[in-house]
N, C-alpha and C positions, 0 to 999 in steps of 0.2 A: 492294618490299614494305614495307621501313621506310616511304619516303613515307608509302604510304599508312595505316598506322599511325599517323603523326604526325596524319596532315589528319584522321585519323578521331577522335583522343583531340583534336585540337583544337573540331574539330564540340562534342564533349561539353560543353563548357566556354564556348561561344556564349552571350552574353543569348538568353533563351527568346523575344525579341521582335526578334531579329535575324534576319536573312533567311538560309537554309541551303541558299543551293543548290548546294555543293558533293558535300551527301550524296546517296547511289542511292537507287532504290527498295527496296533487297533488304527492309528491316526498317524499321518504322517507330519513332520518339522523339517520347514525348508529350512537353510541357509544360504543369506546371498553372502556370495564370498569375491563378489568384483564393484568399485565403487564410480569406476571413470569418472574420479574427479567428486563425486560426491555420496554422501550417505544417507542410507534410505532406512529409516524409525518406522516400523510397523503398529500401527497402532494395535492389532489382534496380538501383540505382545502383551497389553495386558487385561488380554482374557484369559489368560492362564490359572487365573484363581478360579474361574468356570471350568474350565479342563480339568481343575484339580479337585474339583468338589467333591467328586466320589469316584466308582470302581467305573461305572458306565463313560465315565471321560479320561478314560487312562490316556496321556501321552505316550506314543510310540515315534520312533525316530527311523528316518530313511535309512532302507537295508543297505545300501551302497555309498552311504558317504565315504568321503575321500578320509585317508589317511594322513598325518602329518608332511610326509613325502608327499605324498599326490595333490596337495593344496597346492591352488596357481596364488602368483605372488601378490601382494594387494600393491596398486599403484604407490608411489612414493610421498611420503606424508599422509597418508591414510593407514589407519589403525581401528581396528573391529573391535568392540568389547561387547558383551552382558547382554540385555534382548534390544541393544540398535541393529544388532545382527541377524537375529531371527525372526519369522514372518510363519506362521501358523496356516496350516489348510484348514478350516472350520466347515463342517457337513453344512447344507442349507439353514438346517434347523436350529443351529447352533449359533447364527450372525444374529446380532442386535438389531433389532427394526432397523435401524438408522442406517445400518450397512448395506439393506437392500436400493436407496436411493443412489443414484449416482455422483462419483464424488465432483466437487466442484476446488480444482486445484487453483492453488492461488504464490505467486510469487513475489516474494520482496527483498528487495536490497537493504543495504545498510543495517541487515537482520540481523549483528550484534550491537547497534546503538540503543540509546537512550529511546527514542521514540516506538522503534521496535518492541521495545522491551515492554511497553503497552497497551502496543498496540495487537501482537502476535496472541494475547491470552485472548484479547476481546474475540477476535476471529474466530480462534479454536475453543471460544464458549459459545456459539449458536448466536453470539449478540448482530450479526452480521448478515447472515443466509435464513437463521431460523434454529428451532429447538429441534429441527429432523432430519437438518441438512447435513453430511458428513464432510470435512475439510480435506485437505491432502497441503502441507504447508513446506515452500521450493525456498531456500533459506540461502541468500550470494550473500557471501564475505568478500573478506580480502587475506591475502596470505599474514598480513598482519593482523587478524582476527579469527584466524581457524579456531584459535582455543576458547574463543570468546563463542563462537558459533556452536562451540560441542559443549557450553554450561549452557548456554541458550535452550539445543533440545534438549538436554536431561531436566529440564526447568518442566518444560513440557512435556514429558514424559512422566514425571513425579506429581503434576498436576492434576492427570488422570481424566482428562477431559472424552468423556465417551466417544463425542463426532469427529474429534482427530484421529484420522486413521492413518498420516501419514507424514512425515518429517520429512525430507532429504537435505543434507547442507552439505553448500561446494564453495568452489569459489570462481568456477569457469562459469560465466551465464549460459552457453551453450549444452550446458549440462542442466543448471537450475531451472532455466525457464523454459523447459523443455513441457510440451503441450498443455501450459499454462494458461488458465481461462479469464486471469485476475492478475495482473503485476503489477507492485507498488513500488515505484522507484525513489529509495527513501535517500539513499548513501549516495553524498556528494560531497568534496573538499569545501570546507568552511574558507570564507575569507580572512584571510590572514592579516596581520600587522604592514601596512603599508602598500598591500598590493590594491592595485587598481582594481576596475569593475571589469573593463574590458578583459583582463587578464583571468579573472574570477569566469566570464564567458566563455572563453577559450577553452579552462582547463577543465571545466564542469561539462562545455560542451562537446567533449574528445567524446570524455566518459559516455555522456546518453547519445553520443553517436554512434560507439560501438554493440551499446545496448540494445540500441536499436536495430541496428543489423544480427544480432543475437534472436531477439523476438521474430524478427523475421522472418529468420531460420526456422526454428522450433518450435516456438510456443502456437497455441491454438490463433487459427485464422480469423478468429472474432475476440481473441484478448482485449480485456477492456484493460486502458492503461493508465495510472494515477502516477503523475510525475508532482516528487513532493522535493526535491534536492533542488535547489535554488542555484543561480534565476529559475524558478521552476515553468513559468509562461514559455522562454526563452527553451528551455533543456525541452520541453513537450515538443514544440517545434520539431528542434532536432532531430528529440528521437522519431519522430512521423515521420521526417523526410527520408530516414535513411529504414523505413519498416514499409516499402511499395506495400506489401501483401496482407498489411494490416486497415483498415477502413480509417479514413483520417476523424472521420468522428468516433472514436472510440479514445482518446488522448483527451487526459484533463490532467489540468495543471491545478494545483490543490488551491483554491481559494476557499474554502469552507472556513478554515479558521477564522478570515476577516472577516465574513459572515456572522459567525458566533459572537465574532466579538463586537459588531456594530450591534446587532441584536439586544445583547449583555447592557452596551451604554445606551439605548432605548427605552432600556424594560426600568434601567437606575433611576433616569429624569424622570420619567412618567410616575414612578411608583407601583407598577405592575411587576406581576412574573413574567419571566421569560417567554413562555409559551404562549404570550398573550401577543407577541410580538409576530408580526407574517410579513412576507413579500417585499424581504430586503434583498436587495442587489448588489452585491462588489463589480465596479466597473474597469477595467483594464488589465493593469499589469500587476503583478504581487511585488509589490516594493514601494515605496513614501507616495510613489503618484497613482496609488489606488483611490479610486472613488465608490467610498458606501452610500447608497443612496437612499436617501431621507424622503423624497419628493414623491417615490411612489410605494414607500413602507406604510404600512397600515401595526395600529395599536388597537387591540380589539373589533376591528375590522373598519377603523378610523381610520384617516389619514393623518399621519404621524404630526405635521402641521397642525391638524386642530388639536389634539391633544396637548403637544408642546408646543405652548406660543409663543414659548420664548426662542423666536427664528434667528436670534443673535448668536444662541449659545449653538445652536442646530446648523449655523454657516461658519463661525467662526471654532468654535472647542470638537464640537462632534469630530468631526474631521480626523482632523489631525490627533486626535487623541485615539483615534481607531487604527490610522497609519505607524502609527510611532510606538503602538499595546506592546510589543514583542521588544522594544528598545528598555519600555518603563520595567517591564519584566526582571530580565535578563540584569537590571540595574539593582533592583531588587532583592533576588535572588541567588545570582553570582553565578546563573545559567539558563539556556534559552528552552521555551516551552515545550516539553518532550509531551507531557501526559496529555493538553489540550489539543497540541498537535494528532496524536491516537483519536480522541475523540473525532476529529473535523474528520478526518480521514474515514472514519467508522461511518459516520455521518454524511461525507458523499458518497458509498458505495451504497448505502441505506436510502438515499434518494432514489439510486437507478433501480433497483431490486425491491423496489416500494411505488407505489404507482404516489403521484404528489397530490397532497389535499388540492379537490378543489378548486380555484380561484387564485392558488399558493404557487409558491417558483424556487426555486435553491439559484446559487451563487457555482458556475465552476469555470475555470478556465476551457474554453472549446476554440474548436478551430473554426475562425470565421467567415467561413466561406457561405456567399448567401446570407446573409445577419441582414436582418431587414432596419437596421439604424445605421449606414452606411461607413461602419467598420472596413479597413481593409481586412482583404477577405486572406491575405496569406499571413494571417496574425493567431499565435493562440491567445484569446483574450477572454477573459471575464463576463460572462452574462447571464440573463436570466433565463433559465432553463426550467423543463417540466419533465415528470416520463409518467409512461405507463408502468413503471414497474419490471418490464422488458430488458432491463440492462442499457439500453435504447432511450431516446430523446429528442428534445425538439424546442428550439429557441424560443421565448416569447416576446412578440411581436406588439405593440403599441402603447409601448410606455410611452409617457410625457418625461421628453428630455428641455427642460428651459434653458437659458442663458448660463446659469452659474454649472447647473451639472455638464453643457455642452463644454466649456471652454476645460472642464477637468478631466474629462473624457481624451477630449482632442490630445489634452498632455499626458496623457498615458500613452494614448494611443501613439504619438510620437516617439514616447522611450521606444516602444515596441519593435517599431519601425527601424529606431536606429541598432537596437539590438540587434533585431536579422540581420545588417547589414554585417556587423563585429563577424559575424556567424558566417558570412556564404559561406566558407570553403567549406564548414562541412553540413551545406545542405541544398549543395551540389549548382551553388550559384559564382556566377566571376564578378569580380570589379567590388571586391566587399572592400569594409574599411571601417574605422570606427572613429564616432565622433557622439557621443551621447549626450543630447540636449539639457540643455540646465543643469550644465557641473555633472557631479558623479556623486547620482539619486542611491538611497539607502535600501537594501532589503530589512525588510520586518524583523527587528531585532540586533541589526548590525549597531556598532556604535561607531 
């Protein structure tokens, strides 16, 4: 019995272009042996210790696999190794509960950074969809991070996560985001040493222009899209304009973080926990001239106002110490918030895919068309939102905006404004130009 345990876990680990005629007929072992641009991690690779359990799950391999000669060539910079290569046929009876559910594919960029690297475990643990739901995870590099993208899935692969059933990493989005139900647009150029904002628009806004014309293409016609690569208000835009085929409500730009983090300095004044904390707002743009909003947050189902009475520290400190969290960080630390970033991210798809307590509302960037607080409506901007759970949502409608939060609003909503404008060309408008109000405003974390 051992023998043939060995001969059988050796079989597994054969070049997919090597001759197998060792193995029976009982079961058969694909190999995919073409990558167009990217590679595809089966997750029924590691059920193999099931296959090998005893005599009734002998491994057998296809009678006809090709020969070293007869292997077609793998595209250029693609290289096959060990079980990224192989994908298992399992009887019915032999898939894991969770296999029978359909999978729910999810795609993100910038899937060899820091935030990634947080954020891709929480997914492929059930924290996300649920303990039954199975993942399939579309993984865009860049030619400068292939190798970083191939320790990424073997991370995930050696993790051993049941509901991941499926890896691919490329670097062509036309391949990655291919009938993608979930894309998280993480990977954007950081601002650099002396370059302007407009400029930072420009170059960020190529990127989620072509990305978007990529989703367009390919990915499922109900993708929901989380644009987290900053300006991220600004890049959501873009990439909508250039995705006709995608529903413009389905594009959010990540405000969660600010969220968490007004929440955070709510719950410290007060003296409460966190969760005691409900129906905060981030109003506008993600960048210094965001507005959290105090006036209609509730602290144990108070208004924030009676709790904290001190309206000093609530108009003048609260603020700007929620705008600037990502600067104080990064100053800190000696780099900007990767792991909390994962979190908020976890935390907006977990709104749409959760129906919202309640009386309760989350923070995300949406496209403002119809906004009943008389938002321009060709802005993705910041607001309070609800769902059913449906992936799906819906504005909420009659907050009390007074004097102080109107006039902070309007200045967002002004960047906003003059950002599309930096932006027509690529979102298919003439006579653009850039002139961004009040100097040249910081993103969350910039110094």
């Amino acid at each position: 019995m051992a023998a043939a345990v060995a001969a059988s876990q050796a079989a597994l680990f054969k070049s997919p272009f090597q001759s197998l005629d060792s193995c029976d007929e009982q079961k058969s072992v694909k190999f995919r042996s073409t990558f167009h641009g990217s590679r595809r991690i089966s997750k029924a690779a590691r059920w193999s210790r099931h296959l090998l359990a005893g005599q009734q799950h002998r491994i057998s391999c296809s009678v006809n696999a090709p020969s070293p000669a007869q292997a077609p060539p793998l595209p250029k910079g693609a290289e096959c190794y060990g079980v990224f290569c192989v994908i298992y046929d399992l009887k019915e009876e032999e898939k894991p509960k969770s296999w029978k559910k359909k999978l729910v594919r999810v795609a993100v960029s910038g899937a060899a950074g820091t935030i990634s690297n947080h954020l891709l475990f929480k997914i492929a643990s059930g924290e996300v969809f649920g303990p039954d739901q199975p993942v399939a995870l579309n993984l865009l590099g860049s030619e400068r991070s292939k190798e970083a993208l191939e320790g990424v899935a073997m991370e995930l692969e050696d993790s051993l996560y049941p509901l991941l059933r499926e890896v691919i990493i490329g670097i062509d989005p036309y391949e990655v985001f291919r009938d993608a139900e979930w894309a998280l647009l993480i990977g954007a150029k950081p601002r650099g040493p002396g370059m302007e904002r407009a400029d930072l628009l420009d170059i960020n806004g190529q990127i989620f222009a072509a990305q978007g014309k990529a989703l367009n293409e390919v990915a499922s016609s109900n993708v929901k899209v989380v644009v987290v690569g900053n300006p991220c208000n600004t890049n959501a835009l873009i990439c909508m304009k250039n995705a006709p085929r995608i529903p413009n409500k389905n594009f959010h730009a990540l405000t969660r973080l600010d969220e968490n983090r007004a929440k955070c300095q709510l719950a410290l004044k007060a003296g409460v926990f966190y969760d005691n904390v409900s129906n905060v707002t981030i109003w506008g743009n993600h960048s210094t001239t965001q507005v959290p909003d105090f006036l209609n947050a509730k602290i144990n189902g108070r208004p924030v106002k009676e709790v904290i009475t001190d309206h000093k520290w609530l108009e003048e400190q609260f603020t700007p110490t929620v705008q600037t969290r990502g600067g104080v960080l990064i100053k800190k630390w000696g780099r900007s918030s990767a792991a909390s970033t994962a979190v908020s991210i976890v935390d907006a798809m977990k709104s749409l895919v959760q129906p919202t307590p309640p009386g309760d509302w989350f923070s995300s960037g949406v496209y403002a068309a119809g906004n009943p607080y008389g938002i321009d409506g060709d802005l993705v901007f910041s607001l309070p939102c609800r769902s059913k759970g449906d992936g799906d949502y819906e504005i909420v409608p009659g907050l009390h905006i007074d004097k102080y939060l109107y006039e902070r609003i309007k200045k967002s909503e002004d960047e906003l404004i003059a950002e599309r404008k930096c932006v027509a060309h690529l979102i298919g408008e003439e006579n653009g130009f850039c002139d961004l109000p009040g100097g040249d405003t910081m993103l969350p974390g910039e110094q």
